[in-house]
C-alpha positions, 0 to 999 in steps of 0.5 A, spaced: 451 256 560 456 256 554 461 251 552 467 251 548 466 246 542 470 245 536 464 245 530 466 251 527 471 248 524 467 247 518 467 254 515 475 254 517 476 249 513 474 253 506 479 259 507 487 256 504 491 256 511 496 253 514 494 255 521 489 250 525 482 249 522 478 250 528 477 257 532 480 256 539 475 261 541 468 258 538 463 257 543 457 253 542 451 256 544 442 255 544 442 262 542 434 265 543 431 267 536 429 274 539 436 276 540 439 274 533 439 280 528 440 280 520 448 281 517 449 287 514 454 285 510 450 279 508 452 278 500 445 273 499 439 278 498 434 273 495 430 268 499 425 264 496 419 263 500 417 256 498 425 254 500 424 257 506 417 253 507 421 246 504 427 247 510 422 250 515 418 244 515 425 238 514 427 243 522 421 241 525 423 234 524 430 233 524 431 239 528 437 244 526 441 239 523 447 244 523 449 250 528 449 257 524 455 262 525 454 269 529 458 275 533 456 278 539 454 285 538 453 288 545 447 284 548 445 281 541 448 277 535 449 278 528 448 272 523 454 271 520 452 266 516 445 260 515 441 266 515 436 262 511 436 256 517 435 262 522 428 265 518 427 258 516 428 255 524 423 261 526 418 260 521 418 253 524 416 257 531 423 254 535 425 259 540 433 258 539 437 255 535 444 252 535 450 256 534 458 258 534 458 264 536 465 267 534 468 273 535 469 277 529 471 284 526 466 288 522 471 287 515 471 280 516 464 279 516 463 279 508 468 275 508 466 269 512 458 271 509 460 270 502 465 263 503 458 260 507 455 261 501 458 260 495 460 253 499 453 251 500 451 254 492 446 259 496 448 265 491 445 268 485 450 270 480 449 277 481 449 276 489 456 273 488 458 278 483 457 285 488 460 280 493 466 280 489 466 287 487 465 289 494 470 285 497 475 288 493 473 295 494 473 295 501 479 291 502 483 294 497 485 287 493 487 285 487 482 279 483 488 275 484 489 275 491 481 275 493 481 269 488 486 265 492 483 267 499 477 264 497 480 259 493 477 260 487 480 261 480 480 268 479 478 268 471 471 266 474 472 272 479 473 275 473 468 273 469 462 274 475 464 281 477 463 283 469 456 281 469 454 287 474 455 290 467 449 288 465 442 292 465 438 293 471 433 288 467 437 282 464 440 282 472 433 281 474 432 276 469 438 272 472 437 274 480 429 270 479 433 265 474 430 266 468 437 266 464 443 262 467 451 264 468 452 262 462 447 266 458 449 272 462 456 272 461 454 272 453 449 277 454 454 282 457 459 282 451 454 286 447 455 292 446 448 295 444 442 295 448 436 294 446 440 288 441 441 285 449 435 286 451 432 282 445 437 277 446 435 276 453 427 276 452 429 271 446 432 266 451 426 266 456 421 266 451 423 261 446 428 257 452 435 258 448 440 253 450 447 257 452 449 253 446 443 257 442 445 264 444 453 263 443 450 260 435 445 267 435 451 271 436 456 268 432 451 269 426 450 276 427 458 277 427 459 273 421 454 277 417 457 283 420 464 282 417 461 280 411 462 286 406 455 289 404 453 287 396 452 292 392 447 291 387 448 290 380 446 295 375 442 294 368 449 297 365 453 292 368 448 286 367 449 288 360 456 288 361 456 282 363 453 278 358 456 282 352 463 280 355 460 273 356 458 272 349 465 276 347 470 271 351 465 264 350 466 263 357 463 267 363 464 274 365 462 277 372 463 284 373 464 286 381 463 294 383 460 299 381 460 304 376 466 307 377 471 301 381 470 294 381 473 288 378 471 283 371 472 276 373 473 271 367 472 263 369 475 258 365 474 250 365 479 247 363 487 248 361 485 248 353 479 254 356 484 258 359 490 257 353 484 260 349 482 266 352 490 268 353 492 267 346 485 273 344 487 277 350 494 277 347 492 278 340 487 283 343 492 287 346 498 287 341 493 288 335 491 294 340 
């Protein structure tokens, strides 16, 4: 027999509203394991084997602490979310498990899947960035909308759905967690290739911090708006010390042959009235 119960209320309470919290439809029911079936629209793809292990083991002492969430489909149910409880529950060799079956539209199980996920940290940040991009895909939204309707803040949407950018290779590093979220989101404003990737095997390899990165990168952008210094010629080193020894004080000659500019460094007041009285006499004798 199936009874009403009012404990799924938990999930509701995620999703910003002014409506009550709990779903007058739940029910609460031991549902078998044998008619449990995975959600399609399940936005977590990677589940780790030693976790599920860890959680299999806290099930056969403690029992299923928290019911997962399913929908009726036709004689079975989709997990709509706790599937890592569900597979950890059967690897424990429990034939049910507790459950608030809710009944829900196929659209909305994305939407559910994803809100039980990021409330419990569950998700990679490739995981949660394909989320994103599908619910805004396939409900037609702006990020400011799904950002309310998940009650996040929308730059951090933002900055999520642009990892997806990255290469297969870097997104793979940060689905088996090699690098973090804040490694990728300096990553992916690289625009070449094979400098991400270099960068991105540097903070595996050698461990950088984000912090590390972030410095890597600035050093390399600083070092590109600097102007590339020409090398001097024999004819222009000549030059320099000709004028030197002419002017008494030091010469620098910046350029090339054919432009550049001749810089004369003084010390002192008394220097400076000296070089502009020869400058002055060489011009008015000229």
């Amino acid at each position: 027999m199936v009874k009403k119960s009012g404990l799924g209320k938990g999930l509701s309470a995620l999703i910003p509203t002014n409506k009550e919290s709990v779903d007058p439809t739940d029910q609460y029911a031991e549902i078998p394991l044998s008619l449990l079936d995975p959600n399609p629209e399940q936005p977590r793809h990677t589940f780790h084997e030693g976790q599920l292990n860890e959680l299999s083991e806290s099930i056969k002492h403690n029992g299923v602490i928290q019911p997962i969430i399913v929908t009726p489909m036709g004689e079975r149910y989709v997990v709509i979310a706790g599937e890592r409880r569900w597979r950890a529950t059967t690897l424990a060799g429990y034939p049910k498990i507790p459950a608030i079956v809710r009944k829900v539209e196929k659209g909305q199980m994305l939407s559910i899947a994803l809100l039980e996920n990021i409330q419990r940290q569950e998700l990679n940040p490739i995981e949660e960035a394909l989320a994103y991009s599908k619910l805004l895909e396939s409900n037609n939204l702006t990020q400011d909308v799904l950002a309310e309707r998940l009650g996040k803040n929308r730059v951090t949407i933002s900055n999520t759905i642009r990892l997806l950018k990255l290469p297969m290779a870097v997104k793979n590093m940060v689905q088996d967690g090699k690098i973090s979220f804040g490694h990728a989101r300096c990553l992916v404003t690289i625009d070449e290739p094979d400098k991400l990737m270099k960068l991105a095997n540097n903070c595996t390899e050698k461990r950088w911090s984000v912090r590390e990165l972030e410095n890597r990168i600035k050093q390399e952008r600083d070092s590109k708006s600097r102007p590339a210094r020409i090398k001097k010629t024999e004819n222009l080193k000549t030059a320099e010390k000709n004028l030197t020894r002419i002017f008494q004080s030091k010469v620098s000659i910046a350029g090339d042959g054919k432009q550049g500019k001749i810089a004369i460094t003084y010390q002192s007041e008394k220097e400076l009235e000296r070089l502009l009285l020869y400058l002055s006499n060489e011009v008015t004798e000229n």
